[in-house]
C-alpha positions, 0 to 999 in steps of 0.5 A, a space after each residue: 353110096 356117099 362120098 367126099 366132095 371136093 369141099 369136104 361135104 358127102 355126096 351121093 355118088 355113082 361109081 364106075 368100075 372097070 377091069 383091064 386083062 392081059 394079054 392072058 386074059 389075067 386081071 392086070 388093073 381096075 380102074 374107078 370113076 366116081 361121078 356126084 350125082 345130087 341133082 339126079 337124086 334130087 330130080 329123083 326126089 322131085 319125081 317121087 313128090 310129084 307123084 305121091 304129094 300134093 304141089 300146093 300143100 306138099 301133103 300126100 295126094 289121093 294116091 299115096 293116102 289110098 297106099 297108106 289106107 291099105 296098109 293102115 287097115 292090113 294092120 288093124 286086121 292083123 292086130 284085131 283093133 280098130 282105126 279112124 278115117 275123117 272126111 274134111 271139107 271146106 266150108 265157105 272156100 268157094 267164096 274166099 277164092 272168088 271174091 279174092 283170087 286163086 292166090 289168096 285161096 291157095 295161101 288160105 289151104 296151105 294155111 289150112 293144112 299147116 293148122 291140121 299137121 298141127 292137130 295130129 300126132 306124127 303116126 296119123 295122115 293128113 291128105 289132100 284129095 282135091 279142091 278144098 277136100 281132105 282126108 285124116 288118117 288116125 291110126 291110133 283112134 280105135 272109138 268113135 270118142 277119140 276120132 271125135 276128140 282130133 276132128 273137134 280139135 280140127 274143126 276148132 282151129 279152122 274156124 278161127 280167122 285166117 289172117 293173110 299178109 296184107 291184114 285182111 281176116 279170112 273165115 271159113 270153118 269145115 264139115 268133118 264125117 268120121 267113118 270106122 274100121 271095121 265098125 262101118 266098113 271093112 274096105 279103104 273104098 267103102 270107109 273113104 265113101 262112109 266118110 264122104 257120106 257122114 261129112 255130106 251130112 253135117 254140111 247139110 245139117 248146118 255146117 262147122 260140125 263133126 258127124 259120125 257115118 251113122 250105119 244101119 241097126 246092128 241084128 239083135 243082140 249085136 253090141 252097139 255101134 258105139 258106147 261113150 266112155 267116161 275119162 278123166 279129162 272130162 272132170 271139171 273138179 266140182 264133185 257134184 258135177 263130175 257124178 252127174 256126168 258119170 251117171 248121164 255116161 251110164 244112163 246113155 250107154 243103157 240107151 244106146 244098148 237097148 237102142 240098137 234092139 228097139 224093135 224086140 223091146 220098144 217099152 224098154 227104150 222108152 224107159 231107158 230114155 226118159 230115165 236119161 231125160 230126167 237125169 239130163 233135166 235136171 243135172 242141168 238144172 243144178 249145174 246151172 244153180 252152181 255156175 251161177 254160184 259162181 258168177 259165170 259169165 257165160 251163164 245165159 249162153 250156157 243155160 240156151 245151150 242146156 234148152 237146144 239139148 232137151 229140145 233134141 233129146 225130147 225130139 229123139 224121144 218122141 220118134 222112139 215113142 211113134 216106134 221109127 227111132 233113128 238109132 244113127 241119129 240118135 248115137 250121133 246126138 250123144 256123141 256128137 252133140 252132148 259129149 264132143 260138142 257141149 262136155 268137151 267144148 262148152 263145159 269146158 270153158 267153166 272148168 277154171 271155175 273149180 280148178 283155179 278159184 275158191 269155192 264161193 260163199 253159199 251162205 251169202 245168199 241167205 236170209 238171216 
């Protein structure tokens, strides 16, 4: 209970009563005593951040995620949906804290979980685990496209430089694996371990990247481990454009369909995935006419993008053709690769293009 202090401020308070009988045993008076006691709540409240926070970062420890995990699955479970977990770790850490000291790698997590807080909306969990180790908790994010849209955002914001007191700038950037309730595991356990395994991949595979735990081929006729859905966040506003991509989202989530069967039907695969190279060919191909029109700047960069792409895709193509498709990897190509990383990052650096300047003049161009 809270009482008036003496200077006129609430107090938490502990209240003492006791009751003095007569002679007769008849209740003859009840005295009170009120004690303040705010700094035992406090050291109450110290307890209890000790034991479920992390000292350094003050967010939650492993502890305290693993309760909240628990009780983040229960609830997909009761309303049948789905929930993301992202795996984080640091890339480039070890080298700051030796080369600049324990002080300096301490201010550079804080920092760290400041900018990831920042990402997330009040519903999600954002804990350290230990070292340079982190895990989100994303509730609210039941496709693969939405947990991928939050870590690219976190991955985004960690490798912009750190810059400390003193003015120096610290870079280091994350490895970040996306595991799924239930779509890759069922248990906090197995989700934390998929999460571990899918981040273990994108540092091996180069680090500053996002990858999605790639399970085991679903049994035939199962859906697909994912499907990429188009939104209208993705329009850059030039018409043409917007419809090729709709179009590659529709030839992709055909692959994807047919992908996770390829050992029942591997011709039509094959099909399937040359149609969305040809597609993706030439979308590129005339999406590069049309920034060019538009004297972008970033064109050359743009188009050595658009080479790096095919050469994967061509490469995914030519296993599926050889009969050991990846379907993981190929699931993680189109929605790692083409969607969050070059849609969601690179197309949408040209969108002020469409939306804030005029379309040029084509006909200046021409031959009179």
């Amino acid at each position: 209970m809270e009482l008036p202090h003496k200077d006129g401020h609430m107090a938490p308070a502990e209240l003492i009563a006791t009751l003095l009988l007569d002679e007769a045993g008849r209740p003859r008076q009840l005295l009170g005593i009120s004690r303040d006691i705010t700094e035992r709540k406090a050291a109450e409240q110290a307890i209890r951040q000790m034991a479920f926070h992390d000292p350094l970062t003050t967010l939650p420890n492993q502890r305290l995620l693993e309760d909240r995990l628990h009780q983040v699955i229960a609830r997909a479970q009761r309303d049948h949906s789905r929930m993301s977990l992202l795996f984080i770790d640091l890339d480039k850490f070890k080298q700051v804290n030796d080369m600049r000291g324990h002080a300096t790698g301490d201010w550079l997590l804080q920092r760290v979980a400041e900018r990831m807080q920042n990402c997330l909306r009040e519903s999600d969990t954002a804990a350290r685990i230990g070292g340079d180790e982190f895990v989100v908790l994303l509730p609210d994010a039941e496709t693969a496209q939405s947990a991928l849209a939050v870590a690219e955002k976190i991955r985004a914001t960690l490798e912009e430089p750190f810059v400390t007191p003193d003015g120096a700038a610290l870079h280091i950037s994350s490895s970040i694996g996306i595991a799924i309730y239930p779509d890759h595991a069922d248990t906090p356990r197995d989700l934390l371990r998929f999460g571990d395994e899918a981040m273990y991949r994108a540092k091996k595979g180069g680090r500053n990247a996002v990858e999605v735990f790639a399970a085991a081929a679903p049994a035939q006729n199962s859906r697909p481990v994912i499907r990429v859905m188009w939104q209208p966040a993705y329009a850059c506003g030039e018409p043409s454009i917007d419809e090729e991509h709709k179009e590659l989202f529709r030839r992709a989530n055909t692959l994807l369909d047919l992908a996770v069967k390829h050992e029942a039907d591997p011709p039509a695969v094959n099909q399937a995935f040359d149609e969305l190279l040809a597609h993706v060919t030439a979308h590129f191909a005339h999406e590069e006419a049309v920034l060019r029109d538009h004297d972008y700047e970033a064109l050359s960069r743009h188009a050595d993008q658009h080479r790096v792409l095919l050469e994967h895709a061509q490469d995914l193509r030519r296993q599926a053709a050889e009969g050991m498709l990846p379907v993981g990897e190929l699931i993680d190509f189109i929605a790692s690769k083409v969607v969050v990383g070059h849609m969601l990052k690179e197309d949408s650096r040209f969108h002020g293009l469409f939306t804030h300047a005029p379309r040029p003049n084509r006909s200046r161009n021409r031959t009179v």
